[in-house]
N, C-alpha and C positions, 0 to 999 in steps of 0.2 A: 937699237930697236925703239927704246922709249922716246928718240931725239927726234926720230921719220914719224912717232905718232905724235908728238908735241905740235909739230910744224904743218900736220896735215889735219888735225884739230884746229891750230890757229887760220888754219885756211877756210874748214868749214864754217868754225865760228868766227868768222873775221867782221867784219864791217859789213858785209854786207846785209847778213841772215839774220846779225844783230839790230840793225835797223830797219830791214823787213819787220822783223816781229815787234818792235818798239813802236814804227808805223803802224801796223794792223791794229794792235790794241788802241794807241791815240786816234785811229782813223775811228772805229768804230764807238770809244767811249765819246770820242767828240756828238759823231753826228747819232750817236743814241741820247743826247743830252745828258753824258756821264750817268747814264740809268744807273752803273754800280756805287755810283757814291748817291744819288738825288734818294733813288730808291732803298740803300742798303735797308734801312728798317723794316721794309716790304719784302724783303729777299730772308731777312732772319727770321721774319714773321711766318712765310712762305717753306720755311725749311727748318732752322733748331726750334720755331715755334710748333712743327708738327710731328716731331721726331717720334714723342712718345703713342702718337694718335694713332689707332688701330686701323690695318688696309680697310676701308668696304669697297673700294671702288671697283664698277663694273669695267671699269673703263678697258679696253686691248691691253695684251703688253703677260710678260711671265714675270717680272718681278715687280714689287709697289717702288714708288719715288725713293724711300728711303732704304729697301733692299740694295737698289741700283747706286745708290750714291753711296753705303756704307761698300760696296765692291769696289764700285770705282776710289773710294777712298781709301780701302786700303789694296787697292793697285796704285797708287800715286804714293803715299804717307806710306814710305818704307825706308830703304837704306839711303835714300836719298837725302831722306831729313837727319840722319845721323853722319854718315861716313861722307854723301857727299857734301852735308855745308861746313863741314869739318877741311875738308877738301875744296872749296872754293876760299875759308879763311886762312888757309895753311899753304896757299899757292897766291891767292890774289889778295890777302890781306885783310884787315876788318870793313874795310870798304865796300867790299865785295856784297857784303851785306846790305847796303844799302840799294847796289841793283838788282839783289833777290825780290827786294819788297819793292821796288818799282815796278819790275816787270811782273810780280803779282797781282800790283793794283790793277794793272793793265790787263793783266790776265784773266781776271772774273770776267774781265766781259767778252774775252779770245773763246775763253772755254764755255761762257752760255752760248755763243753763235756755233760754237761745235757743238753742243748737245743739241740746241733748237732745230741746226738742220737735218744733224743724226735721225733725229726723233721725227723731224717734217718726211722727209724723203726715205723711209723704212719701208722694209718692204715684207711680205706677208708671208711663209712659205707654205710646203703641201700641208703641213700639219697646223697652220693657223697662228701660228708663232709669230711677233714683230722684231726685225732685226734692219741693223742699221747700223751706220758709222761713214768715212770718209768714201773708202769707196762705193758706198751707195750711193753717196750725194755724187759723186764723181759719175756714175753711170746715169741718174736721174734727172740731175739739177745739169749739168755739163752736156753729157750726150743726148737725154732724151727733150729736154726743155731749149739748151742752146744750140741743140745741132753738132756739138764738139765731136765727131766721130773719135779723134784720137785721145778719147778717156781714157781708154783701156791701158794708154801707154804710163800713163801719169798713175792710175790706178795697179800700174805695175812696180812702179818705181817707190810708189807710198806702201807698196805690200811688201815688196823686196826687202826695205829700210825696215820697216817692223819685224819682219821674221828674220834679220839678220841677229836682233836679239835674244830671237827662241836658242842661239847655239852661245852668242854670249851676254850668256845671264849672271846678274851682281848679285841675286837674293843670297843663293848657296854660300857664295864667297865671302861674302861682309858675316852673314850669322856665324858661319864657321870662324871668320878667323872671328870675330867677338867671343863669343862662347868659350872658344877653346883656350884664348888670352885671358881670360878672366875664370876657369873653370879649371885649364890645365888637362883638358880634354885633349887627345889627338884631332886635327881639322878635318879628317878624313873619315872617322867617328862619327864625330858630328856632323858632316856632310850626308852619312849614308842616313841619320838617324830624322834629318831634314826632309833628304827625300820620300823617307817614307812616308811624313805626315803629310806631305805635297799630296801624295797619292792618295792618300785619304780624306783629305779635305774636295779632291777633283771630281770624285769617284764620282758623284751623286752627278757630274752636270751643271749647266748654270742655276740650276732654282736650287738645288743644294746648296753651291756657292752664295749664293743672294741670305739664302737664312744663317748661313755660317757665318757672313762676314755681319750683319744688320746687330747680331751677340755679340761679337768680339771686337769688331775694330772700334764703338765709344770706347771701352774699358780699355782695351789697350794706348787710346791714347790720352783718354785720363789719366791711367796710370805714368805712363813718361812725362807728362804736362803736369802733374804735382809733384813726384820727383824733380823737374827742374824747377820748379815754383820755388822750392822750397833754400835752395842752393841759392839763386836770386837773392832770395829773403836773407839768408846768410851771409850774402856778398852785397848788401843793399848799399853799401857805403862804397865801391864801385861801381854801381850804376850808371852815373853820371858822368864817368870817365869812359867808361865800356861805351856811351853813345855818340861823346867825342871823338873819340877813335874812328866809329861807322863811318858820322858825315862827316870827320875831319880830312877821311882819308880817301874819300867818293871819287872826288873828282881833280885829286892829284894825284897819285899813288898813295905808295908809303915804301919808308925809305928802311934798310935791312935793321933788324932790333933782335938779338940773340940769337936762336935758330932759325929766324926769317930769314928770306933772304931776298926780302923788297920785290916791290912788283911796279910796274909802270901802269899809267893810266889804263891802257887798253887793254891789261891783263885784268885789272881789276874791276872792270862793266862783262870782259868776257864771261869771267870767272862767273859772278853773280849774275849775268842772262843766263847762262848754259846749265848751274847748277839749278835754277829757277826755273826752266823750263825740264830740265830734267826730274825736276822733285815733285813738282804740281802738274806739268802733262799738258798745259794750257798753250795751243797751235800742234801739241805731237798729234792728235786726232787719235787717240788710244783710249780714253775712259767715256768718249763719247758712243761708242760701238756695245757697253754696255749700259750707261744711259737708254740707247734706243729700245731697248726691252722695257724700259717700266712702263706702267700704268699711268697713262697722265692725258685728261681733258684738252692739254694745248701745249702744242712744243715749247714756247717761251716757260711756260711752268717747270717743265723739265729742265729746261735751261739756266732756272735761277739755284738748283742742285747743284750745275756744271760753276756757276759762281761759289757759293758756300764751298766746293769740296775746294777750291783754292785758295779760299780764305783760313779754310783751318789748316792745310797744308803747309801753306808757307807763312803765311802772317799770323798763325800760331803756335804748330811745332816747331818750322825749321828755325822762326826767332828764339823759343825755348832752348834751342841748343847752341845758337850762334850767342846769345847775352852768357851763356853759362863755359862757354870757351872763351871768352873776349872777359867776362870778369873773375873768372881765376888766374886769368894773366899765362894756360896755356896754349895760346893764340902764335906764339910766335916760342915752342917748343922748338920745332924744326920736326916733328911726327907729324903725320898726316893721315885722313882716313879715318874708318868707325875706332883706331887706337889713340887719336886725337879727344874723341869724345869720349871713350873710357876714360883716360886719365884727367878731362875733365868733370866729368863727375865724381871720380875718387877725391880728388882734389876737397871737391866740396862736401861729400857723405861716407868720404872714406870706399871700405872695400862694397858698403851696400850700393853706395852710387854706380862701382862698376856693375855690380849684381841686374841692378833698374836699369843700368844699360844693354848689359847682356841679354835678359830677356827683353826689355823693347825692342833691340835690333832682331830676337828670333821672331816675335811677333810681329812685325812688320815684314820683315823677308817671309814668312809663312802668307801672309795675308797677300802680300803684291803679288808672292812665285801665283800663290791661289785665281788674283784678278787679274792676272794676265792671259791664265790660261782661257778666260772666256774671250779676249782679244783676238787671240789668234783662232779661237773656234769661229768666229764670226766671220774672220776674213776668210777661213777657209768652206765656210756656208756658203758665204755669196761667190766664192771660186768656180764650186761645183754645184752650183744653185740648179742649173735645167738636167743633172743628172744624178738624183738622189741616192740610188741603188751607191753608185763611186764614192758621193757624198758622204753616206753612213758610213762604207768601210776606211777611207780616208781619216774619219772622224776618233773611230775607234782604233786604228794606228797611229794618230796622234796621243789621244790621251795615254796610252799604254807604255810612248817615249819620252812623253813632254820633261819628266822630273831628271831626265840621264842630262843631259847638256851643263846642266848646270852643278853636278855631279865631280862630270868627268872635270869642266874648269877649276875645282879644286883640287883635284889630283893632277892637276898637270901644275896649278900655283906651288901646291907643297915637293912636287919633285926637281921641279927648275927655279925654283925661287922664283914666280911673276911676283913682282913691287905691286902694292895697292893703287899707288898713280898709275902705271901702266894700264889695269884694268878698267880703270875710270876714263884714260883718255879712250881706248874701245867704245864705253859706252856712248858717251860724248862724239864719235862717228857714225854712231849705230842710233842715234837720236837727230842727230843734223838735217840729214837728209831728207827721210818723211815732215818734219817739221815744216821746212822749207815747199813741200809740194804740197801740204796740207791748205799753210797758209795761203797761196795762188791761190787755188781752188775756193775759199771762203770768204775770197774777198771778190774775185768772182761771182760768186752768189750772194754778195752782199744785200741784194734788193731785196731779194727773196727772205733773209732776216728782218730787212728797214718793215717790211710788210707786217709779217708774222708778230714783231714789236708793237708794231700801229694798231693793229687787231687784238693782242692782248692788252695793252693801255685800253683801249674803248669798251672792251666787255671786261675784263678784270679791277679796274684801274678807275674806269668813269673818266677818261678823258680821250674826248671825241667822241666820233658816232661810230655805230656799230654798224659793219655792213653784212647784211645776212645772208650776202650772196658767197660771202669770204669763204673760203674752205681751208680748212685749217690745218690739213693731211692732204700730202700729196696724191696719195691712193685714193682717197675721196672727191678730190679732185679731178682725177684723170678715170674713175671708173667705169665712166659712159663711152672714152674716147675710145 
């Protein structure tokens, strides 16, 4: 079984999907004039500069900039920055690393054109609400602006891919088996004891969600970001080694060294796209759907959120955990998964390391199971958008199931034995796909960004002129038509 998902993972993530997404990001930081690097100052200033600043904005929208981006952030910053970069060093090598961070740089500006047009083409429903994400641009920007009648098919195929998720879900399974490895807990224990705080953190809805996560996801990744700091600080005299390794190993492989057992070039850019787009979300078109709820004067503003949450994502945590496995030298254990990264942390703070890893990885599998579930509420809004009465009961049978799926996958891990690789190459099928028709679609509407870019530089920015004919919202836009 794990051999037919290895080979059908290497098919999805092959050359192709990996240079899709390598092009989209180079296509767009080119002719953005690399806005993520020219600008980055403007983007920190625009978001960690406002973090503490109290909402007043009148502006549409059920959460502020920074509700929306602490959900979407901790829908992204979860098991992915622990068990999977743990998992992309433990199959594809330290090299691996170096194409995490490439395809993040690229990525700040994948996932601001995802939030920009999330945010541009939202749409209003009976109760006044703004909601948004891929298939709205896919109904909007595609069908109603370029005449694409066959949106729906694409917008079927990006919803399919997403909700194939809703049944296999990592949150449950990575915190369990964390917790119960380090705690000596039964995983089925701590599974049930998972789901129920799922349930209570959903209960409220998305603007519950939004205040829930806006508290907890800074402190929780403070918290794992000075426990690794600190480890670093510990191991500072492999530093220097841990970063030879990275790019010594990029763009050859790396050949087998104790429990490795080496990987070839193409395994190791896979490894590091797939776990990189899996960790930060930047082309999946999943934290852009809760982006489109905030409060924000201009899509691009919202859009430099959609950059920030992948900078702290991956070019801050998932590097916290890949230097702290690459310099305690358990990089090539031959263990893989969030057991990878327990043992190194132990390594470096003893049994509290594992402890700071144990609850980081519950508190991010709490926080991601938590922003996901507005994902799937959103696509399921605009599903049943012209029939509300279905819409509501549809809505409230979801939340009432949403935490079982993820449940049951650990009772079915701990009674057949599923390997932690196995469930990672699932995700890794169940991320491919949407990715891939995400991407089309945004590059697609690429102009539609070049614009909304051009219009925020002139009235944000002071460079160029401002045209006051611009409309800045699609709805606004289109409300006379």
């Amino acid at each position: 079984m794990a051999q037919f998902l290895d080979k059908l993972v290497g098919w999805l993530w092959g050359t192709p999907l990996i240079l899709t997404i390598l092009f989209t990001g180079i296509f767009f930081t080119a002719l953005s004039g690399f806005f993520q690097f020219r600008f980055f100052g403007h983007i920190m200033k625009e978001t960690f500069g406002k973090m503490l600043k109290k909402d007043e904005s009148e502006d549409e929208g059920i959460l502020s900039p920074f509700e929306a981006v602490s959900t979407a952030i901790g829908g992204s910053v979860g098991v992915g920055n622990i068990g999977g970069v743990a998992t992309a060093i433990a199959v594809g090598g330290p090299g691996a690393v170096f194409w995490m961070w490439v395809t993040a740089l690229v990525g700040m500006l994948i996932k601001n054109v995802e939030v920009t047009l999330a945010v541009y083409y939202r749409r209003t429903d009976e109760e006044g609400k703004p909601y948004g994400g891929p298939t709205y641009y896919m109904e909007r920007g595609l069908g109603e602006e370029k005449g694409f009648k066959a949106w729906g098919i694409l917008a079927f195929i990006f919803g399919a891919g997403i909700f194939t998720t809703f049944f296999i879900t990592l949150q449950n399974y990575t915190v369990s088996e964390a917790v119960s490895s380090t705690l000596g807990v039964n995983m089925i224990v701590v599974s049930f004891a998972f789901l129920a705080l799922t349930y209570l953190c959903i209960w409220g809805g998305i603007p519950a969600l939004g205040r829930i996560a806006g508290k907890l996801v800074p402190f929780m990744c403070l918290f794992y970001v000075c426990g690794g700091i600190i480890i670093i600080l510990m191991n500072i005299s492999n530093l220097g080694e841990s970063f030879g390794l990275i790019f010594g190993s990029a763009f050859n492989g790396m050949a087998a060294v104790g429990g490795f057992t080496g990987a070839a070039f193409a395994q190791v850019i896979r490894m590091g796209v797939a776990r990189s787009v899996y960790s930060n979300e930047a082309g999946w078109g999943t934290s852009p759907m809760i982006h489109s709820t905030a409060k924000t004067d201009h899509p691009i503003r919202q859009g430099l959120w959609g950059s920030f949450e992948v900078f702290v994502d991956t070019i801050i945590v998932c590097t916290i955990t890949a230097l702290i496995i690459i310099i305690t030298g358990h990089w090539s254990s031959g263990v893989s998964g969030a057991t990878l990264t327990l043992n190194a942390f132990e390594a470096g703070l003893g049994y509290t390391g594992r402890f700071i890893v144990a609850i980081g990885v519950f508190l991010f599998g709490l926080t991601t199971a938590s922003g996901w579930y507005s994902y799937y509420e959103i696509l399921l809004r605009h599903l049943f958008k012209d029939n509300p009465s279905k819409k509501n009961t549809i809505l409230k049978i979801y939340k009432a199931t949403y935490a079982i799926p993820g449940f049951l996958l650990v009772v079915m891990a701990v009674t057949i034995g599923l390997p932690g690789k196995a469930v990672w190459l699932f995700a890794d099928i169940t991320s491919a796909i949407p990715t891939f028709v995400n991407i089309i679609v945004i590059l697609t509407l690429s102009g539609t960004y070049f614009k909304l870019l051009k219009d925020y530089k002139a009235r944000h920015l002071g460079i160029g002129e401002v045209d006051e004919n611009f409309k800045i919202f699609y709805e606004e836009k289109n409300k006379n038509i």
